[in-house]
Structure formats: structure tokens, C-alpha cells
C-alpha positions in Angstrom: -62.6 -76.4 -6.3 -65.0 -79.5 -5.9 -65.4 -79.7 -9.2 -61.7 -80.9 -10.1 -60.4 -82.1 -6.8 -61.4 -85.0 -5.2 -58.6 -86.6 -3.3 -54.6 -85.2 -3.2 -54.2 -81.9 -3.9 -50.5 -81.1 -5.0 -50.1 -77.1 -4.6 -47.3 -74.9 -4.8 -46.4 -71.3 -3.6 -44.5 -68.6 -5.1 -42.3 -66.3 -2.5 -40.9 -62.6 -3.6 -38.5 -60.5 -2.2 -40.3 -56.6 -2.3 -37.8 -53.6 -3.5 -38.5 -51.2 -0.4 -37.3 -48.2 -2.6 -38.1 -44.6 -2.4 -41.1 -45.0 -4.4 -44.0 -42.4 -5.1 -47.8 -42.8 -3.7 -50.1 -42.6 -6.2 -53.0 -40.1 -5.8 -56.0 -38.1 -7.4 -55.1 -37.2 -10.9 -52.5 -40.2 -11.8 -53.3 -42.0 -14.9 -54.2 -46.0 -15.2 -52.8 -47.6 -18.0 -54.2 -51.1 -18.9 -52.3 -53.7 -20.3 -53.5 -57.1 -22.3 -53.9 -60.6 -20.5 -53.9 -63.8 -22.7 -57.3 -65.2 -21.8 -58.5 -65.9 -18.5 -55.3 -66.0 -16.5 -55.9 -67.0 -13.0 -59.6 -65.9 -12.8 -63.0 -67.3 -12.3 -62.2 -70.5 -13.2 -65.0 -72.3 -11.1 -67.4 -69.7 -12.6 -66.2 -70.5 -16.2 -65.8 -74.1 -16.2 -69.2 -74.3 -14.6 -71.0 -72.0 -17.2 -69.2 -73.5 -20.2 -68.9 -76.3 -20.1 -72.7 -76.8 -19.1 -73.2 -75.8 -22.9 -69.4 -76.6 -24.5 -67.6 -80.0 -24.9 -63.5 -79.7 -24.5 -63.4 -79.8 -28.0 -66.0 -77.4 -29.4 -64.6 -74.4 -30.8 -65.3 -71.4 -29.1 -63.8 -68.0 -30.1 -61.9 -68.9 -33.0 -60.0 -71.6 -30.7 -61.3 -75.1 -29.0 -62.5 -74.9 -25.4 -59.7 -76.7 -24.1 -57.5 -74.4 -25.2 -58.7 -71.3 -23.6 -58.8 -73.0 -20.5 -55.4 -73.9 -20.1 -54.1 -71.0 -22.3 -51.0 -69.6 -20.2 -50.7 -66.5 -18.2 -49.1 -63.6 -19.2 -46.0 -62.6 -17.3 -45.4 -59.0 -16.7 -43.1 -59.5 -14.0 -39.8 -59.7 -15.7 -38.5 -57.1 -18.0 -41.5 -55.1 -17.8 -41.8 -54.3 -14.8 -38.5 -53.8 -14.1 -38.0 -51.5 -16.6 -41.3 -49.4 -15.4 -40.4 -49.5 -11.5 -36.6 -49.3 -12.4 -37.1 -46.8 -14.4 -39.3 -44.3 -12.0 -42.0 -44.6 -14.9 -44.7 -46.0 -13.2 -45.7 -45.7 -9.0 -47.9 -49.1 -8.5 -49.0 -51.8 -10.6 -52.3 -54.3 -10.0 -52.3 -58.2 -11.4 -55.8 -58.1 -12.3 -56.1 -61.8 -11.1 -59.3 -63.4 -8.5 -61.2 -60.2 -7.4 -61.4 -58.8 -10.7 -61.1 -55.0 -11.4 -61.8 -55.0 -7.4 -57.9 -55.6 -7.2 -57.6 -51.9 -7.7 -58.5 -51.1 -4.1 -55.0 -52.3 -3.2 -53.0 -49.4 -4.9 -55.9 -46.8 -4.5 -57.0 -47.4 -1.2 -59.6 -44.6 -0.3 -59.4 -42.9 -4.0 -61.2 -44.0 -6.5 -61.2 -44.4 -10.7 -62.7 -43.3 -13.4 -62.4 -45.8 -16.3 -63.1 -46.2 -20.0 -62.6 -49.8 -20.9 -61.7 -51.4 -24.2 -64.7 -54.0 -25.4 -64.3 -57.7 -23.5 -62.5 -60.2 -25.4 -64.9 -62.6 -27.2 -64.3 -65.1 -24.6 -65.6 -63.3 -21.8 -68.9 -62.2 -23.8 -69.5 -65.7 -24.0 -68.9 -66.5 -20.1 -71.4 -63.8 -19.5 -73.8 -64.6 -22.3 -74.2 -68.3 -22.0 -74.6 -67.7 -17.5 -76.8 -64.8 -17.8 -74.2 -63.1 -15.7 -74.2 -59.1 -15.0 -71.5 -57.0 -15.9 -71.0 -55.3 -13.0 -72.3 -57.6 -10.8 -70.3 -60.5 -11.3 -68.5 -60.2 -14.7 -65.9 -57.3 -13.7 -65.4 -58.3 -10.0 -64.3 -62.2 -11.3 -62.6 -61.4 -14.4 -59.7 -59.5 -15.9 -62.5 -58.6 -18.8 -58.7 -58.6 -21.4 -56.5 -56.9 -19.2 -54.1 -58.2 -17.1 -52.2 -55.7 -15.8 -53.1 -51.8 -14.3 -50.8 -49.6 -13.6 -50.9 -45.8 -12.4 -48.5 -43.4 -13.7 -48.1 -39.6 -13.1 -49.6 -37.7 -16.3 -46.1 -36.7 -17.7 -44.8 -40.2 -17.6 -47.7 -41.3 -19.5 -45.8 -41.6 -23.4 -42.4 -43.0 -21.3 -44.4 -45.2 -19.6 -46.4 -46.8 -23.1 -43.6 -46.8 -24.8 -41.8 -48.9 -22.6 -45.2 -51.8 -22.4 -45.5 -51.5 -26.2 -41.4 -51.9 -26.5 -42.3 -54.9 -24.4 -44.8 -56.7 -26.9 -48.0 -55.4 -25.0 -51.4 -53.8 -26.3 -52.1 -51.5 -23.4 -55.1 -48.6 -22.7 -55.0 -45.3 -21.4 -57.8 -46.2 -19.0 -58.3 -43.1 -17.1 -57.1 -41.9 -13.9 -57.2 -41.5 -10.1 -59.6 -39.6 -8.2 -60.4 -38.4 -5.1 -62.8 -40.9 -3.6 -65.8 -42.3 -5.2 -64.7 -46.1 -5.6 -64.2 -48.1 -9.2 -66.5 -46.2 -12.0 -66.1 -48.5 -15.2 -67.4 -47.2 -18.5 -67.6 -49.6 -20.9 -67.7 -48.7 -25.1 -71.2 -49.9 -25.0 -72.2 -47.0 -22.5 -72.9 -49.3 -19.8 -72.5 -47.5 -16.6 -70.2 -50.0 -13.6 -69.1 -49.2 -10.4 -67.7 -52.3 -8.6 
């Protein structure tokens, strides 16, 4: 990050302890429910600082809130209640933080299957990244970004309604995005009729 540190970097790290239950693999016909991020989370920051504010002071407003603010907008955090209640519960067999990597992060719960998504319309935020840096959807856009959703995770079919009514319980918007298949990578539709595959 040249572009904010120059000298003493302070960082911190973040250990877990990983539940090594009996859980279930997901595979080809699983469904991927998407569930809402705050802003942009932990992605693309480089990308976005250096495309807005080539164009944006701190203080412009931008998306019905100032610049500043939807850069150091917090996180969402899935991790507590939510996702103790889906694992815990059986309701859900993995999960993706759509953080760094983008909608790429899916590779890490699909492995050699692929996805067939339709995707909700970008926050206004992220139409701005891409419109003010000329930047391709698929090309950059959905492999940086968590394009409004912050969270994926794959559910058999019949779990589906336990599984959305536990997110919504929760205070979440969330997606039925589509499901698993066999092979074929990431396929994202978006509501435009833009064709992705990233």
C-alpha cells in the first residue's frame, strides 16, 4: 500500500480455532445464498482510493454519503450469531467472506465445481468505482470487489427457507443466487444481462 504507508507499519492478526465436525461437502446442485456487506469491506482499497479520489475530495458526497465515510465504513460481521446458528444448526455446508479476490473467493468451497449466478444490481458505490476508472465488470470489478455482498454460502436445496430465515432473523438482506454445478468455473449474470465468468 504505497499510497498510505510510508514509514511504521503497525499490523495485527486475527487467529481462529476451526470446528472439525462432521460436516457435509457441498456439490453440484447446492444452492448459493448471498448475503449483504456494508460498503467495501476489506476490498480493493488501493483500486478505490486510487480511482476516487483522482476525481473525489474526502468530503464530496458520493452516494448519498461523503467519501470519507464510505471509506472507513465498518465491516459487517457474520461471524458471531450467524454463523453459528447456520453451521450449528446443520443449515448451511460452507460459507465464503467475499473479501480481496472478489467473487474468485468461491473457488475455496467449490473447488473443481463451478456456479451459475444471478446477481442483485451493484450498490451505487461500486458503479461509481467502475464508472469513474473505466474498469470492466468482469475483468476487474467482480474479481476485486464484493459488488454488495459479503457473505456466500451454499446450502442443500431443502435447507434453503431454514437457512433465509435464520440470515433474515439475523438483520441481513440476502439473495438466492443460484447454485452449484458440475464444473464450468464462476458464471455471473448480472440484472443488466451482462454475461461474467471470472
Amino acid at each position: 500500500m504505497p499510497d498510505l504507508v510510508n514509514g511504521i507499519d503497525v499490523s495485527c492478526t486475527v487467529l481462529g480455532i476451526k470446528n472439525t465436525g462432521n460436516y457435509e461437502m457441498t456439490k453440484a446442485g447446492d444452492i448459493v445464498i448471498g448475503i449483504e456487506s456494508s460498503g467495501l469491506h476489506m476490498n480493493g482499497y488501493t483500486l478505490a482510493r486510487k480511482v476516487l479520489l483522482g476525481r473525489y475530495g474526502l468530503e464530496d458526497e458520493i452516494c448519498g454519503d461523503k467519501l470519507v465515510n464510505w471509506l472507513l465504513r465498518p465491516t459487517a460481521y457474520y461471524g458471531g450469531d450467524l454463523l453459528i446458528r447456520l453451521y450449528g444448526g446443520g443449515l448451511i455446508k460452507s460459507a465464503v467472506h467475499v473479501t480481496g479476490g472478489g467473487f474468485t473467493k468461491m473457488r475455496r468451497a467449490i473447488g473443481d465445481l463451478g456456479v451459475e449466478l444471478e446477481v442483485p444490481e451493484p450498490p451505487c458505490i461500486f458503479k461509481v468505482i467502475r464508472e469513474t476508472g473505466n474498469i470492466e465488470w468482469g475483468g476487474e470489478m467482480y474479481r476485486v470487489f464484493n459488488m454488495g455482498i459479503g457473505l456466500m454460502v451454499m446450502t442443500s436445496e431443502e435447507r434453503v427457507d431454514d437457512a433465509v430465515r435464520v440470515i433474515r432473523s439475523s438483520g441481513f438482506n440476502y439473495w438466492v443466487l443460484g447454485r452449484v454445478v458440475d464444473g464450468g468455473g464462476i458464471n455471473i449474470s448480472m440484472n443488466n444481462g451482462v454475461k461474467l465468468r471470472v
